[in-house]
KENUPA-625041 format. One line per 10 residues: number of its first residue (from 1); their letters; for each residue x, y, z of C-alpha. Coordinates in Angstrom, 3 decimals, padded with zeros to 6 digits, always signed. Example, Ala and Ser with C-alpha at 12.3 -4.5 7.8 and 13.67 -1.06 7.14 Angstrom:
# residues 2
1	AS	+012.300 -004.500 +007.800 ~ +013.670 -001.060 +007.140 $
***
This chain:
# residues 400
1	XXXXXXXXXX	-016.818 -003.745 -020.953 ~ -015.736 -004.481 -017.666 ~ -012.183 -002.887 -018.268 ~ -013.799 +000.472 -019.868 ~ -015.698 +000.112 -016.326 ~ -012.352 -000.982 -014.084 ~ -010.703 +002.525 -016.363 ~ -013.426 +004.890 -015.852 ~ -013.493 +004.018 -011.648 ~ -009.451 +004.664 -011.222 $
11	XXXXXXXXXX	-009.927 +008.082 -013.848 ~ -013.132 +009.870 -011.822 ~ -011.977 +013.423 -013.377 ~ -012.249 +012.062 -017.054 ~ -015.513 +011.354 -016.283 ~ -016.602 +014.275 -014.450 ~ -014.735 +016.267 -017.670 ~ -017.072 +014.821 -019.740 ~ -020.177 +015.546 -018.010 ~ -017.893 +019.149 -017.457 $
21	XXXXXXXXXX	-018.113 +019.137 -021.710 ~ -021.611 +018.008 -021.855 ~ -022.649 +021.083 -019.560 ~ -020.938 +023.823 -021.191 ~ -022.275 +022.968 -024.330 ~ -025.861 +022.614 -022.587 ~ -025.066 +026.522 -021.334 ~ -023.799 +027.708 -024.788 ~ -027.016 +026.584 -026.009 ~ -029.364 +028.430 -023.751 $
31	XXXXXXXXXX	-027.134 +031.397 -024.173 ~ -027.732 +031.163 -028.115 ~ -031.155 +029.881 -028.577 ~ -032.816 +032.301 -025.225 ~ -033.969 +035.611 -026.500 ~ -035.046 +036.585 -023.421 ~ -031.403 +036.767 -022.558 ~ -029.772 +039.971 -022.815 ~ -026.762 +040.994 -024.194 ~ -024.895 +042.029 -020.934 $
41	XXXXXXXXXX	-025.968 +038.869 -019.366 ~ -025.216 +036.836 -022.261 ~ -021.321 +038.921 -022.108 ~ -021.438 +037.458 -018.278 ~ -023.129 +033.770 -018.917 ~ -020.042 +033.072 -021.096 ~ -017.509 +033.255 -017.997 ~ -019.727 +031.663 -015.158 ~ -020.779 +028.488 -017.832 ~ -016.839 +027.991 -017.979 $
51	XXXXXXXXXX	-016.686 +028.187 -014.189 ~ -019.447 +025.801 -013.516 ~ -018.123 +023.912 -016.164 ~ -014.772 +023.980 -014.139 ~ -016.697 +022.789 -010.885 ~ -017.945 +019.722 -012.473 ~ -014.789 +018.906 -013.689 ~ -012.562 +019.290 -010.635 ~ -015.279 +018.399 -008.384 ~ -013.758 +015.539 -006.718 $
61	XXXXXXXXXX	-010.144 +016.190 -007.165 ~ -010.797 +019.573 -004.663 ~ -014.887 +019.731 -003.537 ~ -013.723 +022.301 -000.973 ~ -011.895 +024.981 -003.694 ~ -014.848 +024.167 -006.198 ~ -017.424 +024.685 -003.361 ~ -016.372 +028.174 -003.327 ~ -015.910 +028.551 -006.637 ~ -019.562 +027.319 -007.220 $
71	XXXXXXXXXX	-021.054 +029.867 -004.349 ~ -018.533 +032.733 -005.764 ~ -020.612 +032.187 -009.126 ~ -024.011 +031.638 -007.726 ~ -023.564 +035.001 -006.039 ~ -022.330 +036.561 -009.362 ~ -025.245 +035.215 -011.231 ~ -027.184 +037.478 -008.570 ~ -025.277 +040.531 -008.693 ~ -025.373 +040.330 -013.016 $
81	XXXXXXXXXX	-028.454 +039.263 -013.263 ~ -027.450 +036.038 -015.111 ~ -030.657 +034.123 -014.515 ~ -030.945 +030.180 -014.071 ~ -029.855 +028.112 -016.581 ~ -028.254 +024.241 -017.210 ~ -025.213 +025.156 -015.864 ~ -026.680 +025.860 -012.268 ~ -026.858 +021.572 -012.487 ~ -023.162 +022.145 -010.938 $
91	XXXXXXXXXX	-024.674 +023.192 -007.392 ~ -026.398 +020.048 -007.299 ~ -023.211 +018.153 -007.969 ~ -021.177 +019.955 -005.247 ~ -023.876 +019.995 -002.826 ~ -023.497 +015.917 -002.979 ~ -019.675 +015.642 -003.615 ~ -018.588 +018.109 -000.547 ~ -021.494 +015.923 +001.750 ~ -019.805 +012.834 +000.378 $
101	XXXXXXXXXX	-016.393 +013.630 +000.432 ~ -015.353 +016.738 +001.167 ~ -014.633 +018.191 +004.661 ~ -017.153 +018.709 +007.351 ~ -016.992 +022.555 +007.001 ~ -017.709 +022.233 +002.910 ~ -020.691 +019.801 +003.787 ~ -022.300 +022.463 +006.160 ~ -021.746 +024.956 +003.753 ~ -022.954 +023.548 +001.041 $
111	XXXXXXXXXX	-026.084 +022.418 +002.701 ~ -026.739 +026.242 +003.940 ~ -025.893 +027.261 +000.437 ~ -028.570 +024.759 -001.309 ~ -031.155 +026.108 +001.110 ~ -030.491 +029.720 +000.280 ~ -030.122 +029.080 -003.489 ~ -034.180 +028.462 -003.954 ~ -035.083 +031.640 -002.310 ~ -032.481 +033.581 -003.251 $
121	XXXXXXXXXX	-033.276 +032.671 -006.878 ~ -036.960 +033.118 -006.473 ~ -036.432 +036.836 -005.331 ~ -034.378 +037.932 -007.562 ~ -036.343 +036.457 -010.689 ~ -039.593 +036.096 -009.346 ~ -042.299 +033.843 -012.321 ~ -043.207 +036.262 -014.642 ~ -047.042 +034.037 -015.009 ~ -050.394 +035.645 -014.357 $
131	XXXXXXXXXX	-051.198 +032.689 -012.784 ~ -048.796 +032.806 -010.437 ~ -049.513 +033.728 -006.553 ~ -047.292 +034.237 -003.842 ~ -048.598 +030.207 -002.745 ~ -046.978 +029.184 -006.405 ~ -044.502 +030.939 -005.677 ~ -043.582 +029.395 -002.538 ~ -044.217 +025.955 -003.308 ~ -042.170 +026.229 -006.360 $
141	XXXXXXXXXX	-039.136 +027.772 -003.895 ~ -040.222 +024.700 -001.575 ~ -039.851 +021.959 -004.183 ~ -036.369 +023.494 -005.351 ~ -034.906 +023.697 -001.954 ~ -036.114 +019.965 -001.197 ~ -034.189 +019.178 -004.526 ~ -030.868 +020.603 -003.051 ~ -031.381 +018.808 +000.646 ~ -031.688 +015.915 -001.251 $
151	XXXXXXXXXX	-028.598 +016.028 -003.090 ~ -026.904 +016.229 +000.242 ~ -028.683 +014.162 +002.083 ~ -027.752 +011.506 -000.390 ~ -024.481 +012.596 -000.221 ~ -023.981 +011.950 +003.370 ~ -025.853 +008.796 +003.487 ~ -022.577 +007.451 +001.494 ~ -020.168 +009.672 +003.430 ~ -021.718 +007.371 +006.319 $
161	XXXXXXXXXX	-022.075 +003.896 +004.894 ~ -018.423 +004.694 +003.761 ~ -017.524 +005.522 +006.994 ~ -019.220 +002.268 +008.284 ~ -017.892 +000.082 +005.806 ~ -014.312 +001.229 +006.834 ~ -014.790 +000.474 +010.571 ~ -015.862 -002.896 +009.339 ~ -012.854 -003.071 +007.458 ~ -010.958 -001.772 +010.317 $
171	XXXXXXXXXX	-012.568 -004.382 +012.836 ~ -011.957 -007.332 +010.884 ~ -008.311 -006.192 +010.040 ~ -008.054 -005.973 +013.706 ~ -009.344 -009.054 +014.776 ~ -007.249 -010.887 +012.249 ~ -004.493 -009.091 +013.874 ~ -005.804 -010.399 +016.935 ~ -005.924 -013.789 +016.224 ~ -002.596 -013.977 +014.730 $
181	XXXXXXXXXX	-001.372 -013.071 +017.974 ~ -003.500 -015.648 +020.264 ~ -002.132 -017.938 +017.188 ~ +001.298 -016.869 +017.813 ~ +000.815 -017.019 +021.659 ~ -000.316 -020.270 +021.944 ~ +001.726 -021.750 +019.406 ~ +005.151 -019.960 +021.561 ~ +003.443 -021.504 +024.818 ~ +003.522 -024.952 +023.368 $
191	XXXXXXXXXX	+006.892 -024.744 +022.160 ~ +007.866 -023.867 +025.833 ~ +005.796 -026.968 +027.205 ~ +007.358 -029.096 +024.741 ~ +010.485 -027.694 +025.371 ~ +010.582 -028.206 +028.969 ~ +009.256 -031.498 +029.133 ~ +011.907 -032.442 +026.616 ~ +014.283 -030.847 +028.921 ~ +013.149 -032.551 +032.128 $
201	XXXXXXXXXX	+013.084 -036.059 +030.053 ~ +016.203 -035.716 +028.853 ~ +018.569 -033.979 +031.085 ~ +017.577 -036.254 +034.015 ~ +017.632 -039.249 +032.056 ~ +021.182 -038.463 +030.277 ~ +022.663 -037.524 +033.411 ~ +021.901 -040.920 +035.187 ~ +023.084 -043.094 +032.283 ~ +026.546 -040.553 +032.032 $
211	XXXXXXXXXX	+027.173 -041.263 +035.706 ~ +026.300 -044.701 +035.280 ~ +028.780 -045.356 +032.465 ~ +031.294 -043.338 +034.146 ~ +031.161 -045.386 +036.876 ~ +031.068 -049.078 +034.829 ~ +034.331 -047.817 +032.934 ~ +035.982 -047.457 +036.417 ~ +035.291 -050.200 +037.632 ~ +034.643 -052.751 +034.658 $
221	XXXXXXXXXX	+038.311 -055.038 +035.218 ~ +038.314 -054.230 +039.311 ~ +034.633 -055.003 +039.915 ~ +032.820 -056.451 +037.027 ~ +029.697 -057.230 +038.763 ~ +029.073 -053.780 +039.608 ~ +029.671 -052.319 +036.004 ~ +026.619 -055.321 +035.030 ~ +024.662 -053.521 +037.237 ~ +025.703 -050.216 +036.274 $
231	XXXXXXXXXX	+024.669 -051.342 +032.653 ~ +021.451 -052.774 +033.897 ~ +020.856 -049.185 +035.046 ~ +021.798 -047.679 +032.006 ~ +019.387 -050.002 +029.910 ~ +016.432 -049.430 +032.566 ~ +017.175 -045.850 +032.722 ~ +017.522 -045.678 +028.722 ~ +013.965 -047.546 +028.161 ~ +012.445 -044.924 +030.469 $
241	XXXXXXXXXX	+013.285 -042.222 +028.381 ~ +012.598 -043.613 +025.177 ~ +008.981 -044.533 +026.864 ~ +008.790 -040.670 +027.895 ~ +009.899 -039.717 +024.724 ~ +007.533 -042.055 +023.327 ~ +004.581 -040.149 +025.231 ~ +005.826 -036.518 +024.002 ~ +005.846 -037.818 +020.746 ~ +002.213 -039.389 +020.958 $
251	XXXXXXXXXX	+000.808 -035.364 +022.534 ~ +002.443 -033.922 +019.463 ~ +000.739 -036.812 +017.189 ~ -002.741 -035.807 +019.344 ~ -005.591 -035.305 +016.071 ~ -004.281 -037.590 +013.772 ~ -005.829 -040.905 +014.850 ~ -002.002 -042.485 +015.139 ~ -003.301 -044.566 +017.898 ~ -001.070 -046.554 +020.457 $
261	XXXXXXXXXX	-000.371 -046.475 +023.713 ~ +001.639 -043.547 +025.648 ~ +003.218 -043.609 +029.360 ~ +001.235 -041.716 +031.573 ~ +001.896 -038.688 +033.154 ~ +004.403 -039.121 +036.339 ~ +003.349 -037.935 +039.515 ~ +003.409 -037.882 +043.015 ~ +003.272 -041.792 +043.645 ~ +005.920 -041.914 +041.304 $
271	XXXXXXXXXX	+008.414 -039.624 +043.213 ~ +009.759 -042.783 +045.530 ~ +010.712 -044.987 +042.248 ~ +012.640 -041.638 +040.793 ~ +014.504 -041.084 +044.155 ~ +015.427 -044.560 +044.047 ~ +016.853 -044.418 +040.495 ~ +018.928 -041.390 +041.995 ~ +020.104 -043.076 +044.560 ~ +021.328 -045.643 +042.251 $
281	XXXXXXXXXX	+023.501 -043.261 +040.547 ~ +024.936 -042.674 +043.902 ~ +023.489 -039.391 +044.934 ~ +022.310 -040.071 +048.916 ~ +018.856 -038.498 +049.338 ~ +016.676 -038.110 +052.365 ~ +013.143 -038.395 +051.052 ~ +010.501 -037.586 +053.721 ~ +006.243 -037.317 +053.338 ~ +004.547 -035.005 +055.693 $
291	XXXXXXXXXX	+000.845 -034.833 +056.418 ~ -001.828 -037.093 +054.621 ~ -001.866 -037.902 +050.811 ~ -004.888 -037.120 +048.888 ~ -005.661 -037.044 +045.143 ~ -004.318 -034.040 +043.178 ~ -004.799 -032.630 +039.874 ~ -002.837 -034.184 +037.056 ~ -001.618 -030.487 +036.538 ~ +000.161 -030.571 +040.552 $
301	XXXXXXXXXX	+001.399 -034.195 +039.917 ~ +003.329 -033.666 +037.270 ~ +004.436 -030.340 +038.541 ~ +005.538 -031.982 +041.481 ~ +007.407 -034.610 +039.987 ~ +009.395 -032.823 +037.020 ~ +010.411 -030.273 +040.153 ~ +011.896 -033.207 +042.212 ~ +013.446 -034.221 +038.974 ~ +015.368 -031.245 +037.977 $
311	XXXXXXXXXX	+016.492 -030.137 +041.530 ~ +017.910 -034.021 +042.045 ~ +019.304 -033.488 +038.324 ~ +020.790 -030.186 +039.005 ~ +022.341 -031.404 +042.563 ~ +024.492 -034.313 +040.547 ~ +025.284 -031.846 +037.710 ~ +026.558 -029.012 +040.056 ~ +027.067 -030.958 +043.553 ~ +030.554 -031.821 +042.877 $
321	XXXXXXXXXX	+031.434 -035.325 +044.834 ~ +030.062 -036.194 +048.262 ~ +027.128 -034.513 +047.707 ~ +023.630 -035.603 +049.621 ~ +020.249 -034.043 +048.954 ~ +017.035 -033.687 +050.703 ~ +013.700 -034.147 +049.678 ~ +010.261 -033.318 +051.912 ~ +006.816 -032.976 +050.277 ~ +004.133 -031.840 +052.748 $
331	XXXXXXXXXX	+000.435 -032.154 +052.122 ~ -000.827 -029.067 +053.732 ~ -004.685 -028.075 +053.896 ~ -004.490 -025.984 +051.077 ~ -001.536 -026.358 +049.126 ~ +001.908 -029.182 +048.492 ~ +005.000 -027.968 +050.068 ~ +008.308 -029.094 +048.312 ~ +011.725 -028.553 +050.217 ~ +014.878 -029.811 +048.073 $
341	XXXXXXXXXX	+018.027 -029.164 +049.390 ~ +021.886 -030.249 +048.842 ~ +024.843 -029.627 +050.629 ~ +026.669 -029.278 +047.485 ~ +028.558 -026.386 +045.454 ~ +025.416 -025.159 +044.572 ~ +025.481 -022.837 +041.887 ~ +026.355 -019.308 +040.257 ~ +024.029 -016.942 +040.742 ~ +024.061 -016.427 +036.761 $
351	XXXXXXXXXX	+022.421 -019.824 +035.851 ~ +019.374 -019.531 +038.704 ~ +018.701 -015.910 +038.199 ~ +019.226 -015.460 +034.472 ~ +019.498 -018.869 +033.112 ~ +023.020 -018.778 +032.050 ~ +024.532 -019.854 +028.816 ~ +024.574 -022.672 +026.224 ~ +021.329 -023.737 +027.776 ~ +022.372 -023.514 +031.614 $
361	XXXXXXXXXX	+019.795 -022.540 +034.081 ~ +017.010 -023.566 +031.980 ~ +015.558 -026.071 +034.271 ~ +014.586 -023.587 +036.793 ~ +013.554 -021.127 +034.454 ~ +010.847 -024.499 +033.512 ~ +010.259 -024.768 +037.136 ~ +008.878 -021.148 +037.099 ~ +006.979 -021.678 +034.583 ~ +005.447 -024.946 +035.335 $
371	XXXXXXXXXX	+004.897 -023.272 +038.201 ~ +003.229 -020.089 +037.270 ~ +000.824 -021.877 +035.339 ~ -000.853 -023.445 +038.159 ~ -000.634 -020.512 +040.163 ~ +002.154 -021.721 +042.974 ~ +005.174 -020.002 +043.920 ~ +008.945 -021.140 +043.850 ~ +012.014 -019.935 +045.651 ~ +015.531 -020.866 +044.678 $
381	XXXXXXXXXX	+018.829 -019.952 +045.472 ~ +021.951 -020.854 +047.877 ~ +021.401 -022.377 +050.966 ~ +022.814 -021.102 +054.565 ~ +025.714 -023.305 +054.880 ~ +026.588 -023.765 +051.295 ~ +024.640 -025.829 +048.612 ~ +021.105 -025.029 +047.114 ~ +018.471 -024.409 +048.446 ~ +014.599 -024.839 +046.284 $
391	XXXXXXXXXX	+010.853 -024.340 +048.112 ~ +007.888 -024.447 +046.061 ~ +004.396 -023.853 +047.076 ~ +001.913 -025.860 +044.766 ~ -001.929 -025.283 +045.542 ~ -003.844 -027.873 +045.824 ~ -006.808 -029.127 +043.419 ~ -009.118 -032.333 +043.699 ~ -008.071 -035.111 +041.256 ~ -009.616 -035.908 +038.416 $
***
C-alpha cells in the first residue's frame, strides 16, 4: 500500500487524470439525463466538459495556462447559456491549486474570479422557485462565494506553511553549514597551535643538541672533557624535549582520562635557565630585566618565553660564527616589552616577510600568531648595523 502511495505522490497528473475522467463522465451525465437542458447548450456543454475536464487534469503541471483556460470557459458558459453543472467542480480546484502553487498573479486572479463566479452565476440563471426572494437569493450567492474564498484560502494557508517549512529547511541547512565551518575553524586553529608549539619544542631543542655534537666531534681526541660535557648537554637538552613533547602529547590526550603527569607551561621565570642553556651552546647573550616583575597570565608567559626561544634559535641558525645576542624584557605599567637583537647575518627578507621555503620563516610567522592571539604587537626585521632586529609588545593580564 505504501508503494501505490510513494507512486501516486511522484505521478500527481495520473491522479488529477483520474479525477479529470471521473468529471467528464459526471458532465456527460447531466448533459444526458437533464431535460431542462437544451439542445444548443447541450451542442456547447460537450466542448467546455472536455475543457474543464482538461483543467483538472493539467492543473498542477501549468495552474497559470489552466487558470485561464478555466475563466475562458466560465465566461463561455455565460455567453451560451450553458448553465451550472459538475464540471464547474474544476473552478474550485484551480482556485486552490493557483493559491497553492501557482504564481502570485494566478492566485489574485483566481481569488477575484471565485468572487465574481457566485454573482455572476446568480444573474444570469437566477432560482426559478416561488419561494424564492431576492434575500434567498442573496444568501444562496453568499454561501457560494464563501465556498470559493475557501478553496483559496486553504490554498494559501499551504502555499505559506510551505513557504515556512522551507525557511526552516533553509535555516537549519545553514546553520549546519555554519557549524561545519566553526568545526573546520577551530579544528585549523589547533592544528596551528600544535604546530607551533611542536615547532618551538623542536627546532630549539634540535638545534642545541646539533651544535652540541658538532662541537664534541671536534674536540672529542683534543679535549675529551669538554665533549663529556658537551654530551651531558646533549642528554639534558634531549630529556627536555622529550618532557615537552611529553606535555604536547598529554593536551592532545586531554578527555580521555590517560592520566599522568605533564611539564608545565614555561614562562617568564623560566627565561634565565633557557638563556643559560644557550649560552652553553656557545651563543653569548646579554640578558637584562627592566622594571618590577609581577604575575602574568599563563597566555603572556608562555608567549614570552617561546618568543625568546625562537629569536635565540633563529640567531644560532642564521648568525653565522661570532655571533652575540641581546635579550631585555621590561615590565611596563601596562604591557611586557621584549627587545632581541643579534649582531649576526641576520636574514633574507624572504623567510621574515613570507616565511620562505621548506619550512623557513615559520617561527616568526608562530610569533605573529602567538602574538595576535593575545592581542600584542611584534616587529621584526634587520637591524641598523647588520643582524636582526625583533620587538614585541605583550599586554599585560593578572595571573591566574
Amino acid at each position: 500500500m505504501q508503494r501505490v502511495y510513494d507512486f501516486f505522490r511522484r505521478h500527481p497528473t495520473w491522479v488529477d487524470s483520474f479525477w479529470a475522467v471521473v468529471l467528464l463522465m459526471a458532465c456527460a451525465a447531466w448533459l444526458i439525463v437533464d431535460d431542462r437542458v437544451s439542445h444548443p447548450a447541450k451542442l456547447v456543454g460537450i466542448p467546455i466538459s472536455f475543457a474543464l475536464a482538461a483543467v483538472v487534469a493539467l492543473r498542477r503541471r501549468a495552474p497559470e495556462r489552466m487558470l485561464l483556460v478555466a475563466v475562458a470557459t466560465g465566461l463561455a458558459q455565460l455567453a451560451f447559456d450553458v448553465e451550472v453543472n459538475p464540471g464547474n467542480l474544476a473552478f474550485l480546484a484551480i482556485i486552490y491549486t493557483c493559491a497553492s502553487n501557482g504564481a502570485r498573479w494566478s492566485s489574485r486572479l483566481a481569488l477575484t474570479a471565485g468572487l465574481a463566479a457566485a454573482p455572476l452565476a446568480m444573474l444570469r440563471w437566477p432560482p426559478e422557485s416561488a419561494d424564492s426572494t431576492i434575500w434567498t437569493t442573496t444568501l444562496q450567492t453568499f454561501f457560494l462565494a464563501v465556498i470559493f474564498a475557501l478553496s483559496w484560502v486553504i490554498g494559501d494557508r499551504l502555499r505559506t506553511r510551505r513557504a515556512y517549512y522551507a525557511e526552516l529547511e533553509e535555516r537549519a541547512a545553514r546553520l549546519h553549514r555554519e557549524r561545519e565551518a566553526q568545526s573546520k575553524a577551530a579544528v585549523a586553529a589547533e592544528r596551528a597551535r600544535i604546530a607551533r608549539e611542536l615547532h618551538d619544542v623542536v627546532a630549539h631543542n634540535v638545534s642545541v643538541m646539533v651544535v652540541q655534537a658538532d662541537g664534541a666531534a671536534y674536540v672529542l681526541d683534543a679535549a675529551p672533557d669538554q665533549a663529556k660535557q658537551a654530551l651531558n648537554t646533549i642528554s639534558t637538552t634531549g630529556r627536555q624535549a622529550l618532557a615537552e613533547m611529553r606535555r604536547l602529547l598529554g593536551l592532545l590526550r586531554a578527555g580521555d582520562d590517560a592520566g599522568g603527569e605533564y611539564v608545565p607551561q614555561p614562562g617568564v621565570d623560566q627565561l634565565a635557565d633557557l638563556i643559560d642553556q644557550v649560552r652553553g651552546a656557545g651563543l653569548p647573550v646579554r640578558f637584562e630585566v627592566a622594571g618590577d616583575a609581577r604575575p602574568l597570565s599563563s597566555g603572556v608567559e608562555l608567549t614570552a618565553y617561546r618568543i625568546v626561544q625562537e629569536a635565540l634559535t633563529n640567531v644560532r641558525k642564521h648568525g653565522g660564527d661570532g655571533a652575540s645576542a641581546s635579550v631585555l624584557l621590561g615590565f611596563g605599567e601596562s604591557a611586557l616589552d621584549l627587545l632581541i637583537e643579534d649582531d649576526g647575518r641576520g636574514a633574507v627578507r624572504e623567510q621574515y616577510a613570507q616565511g620562505g621555503r621548506d619550512g623557513l620563516g615559520q617561527g616568526l610567522i608562530g610569533m605573529r600568531e602567538r602574538i595576535g592571539m593575545i592581542g600584542g604587537t611584534l616587529d621584526a626585521g634587520p637591524r641598523p648595523g647588520g643582524g636582526f632586529r625583533i620587538s614585541a609588545v605583550l599586554p599585560l593580564k593578572t595571573g591566574r
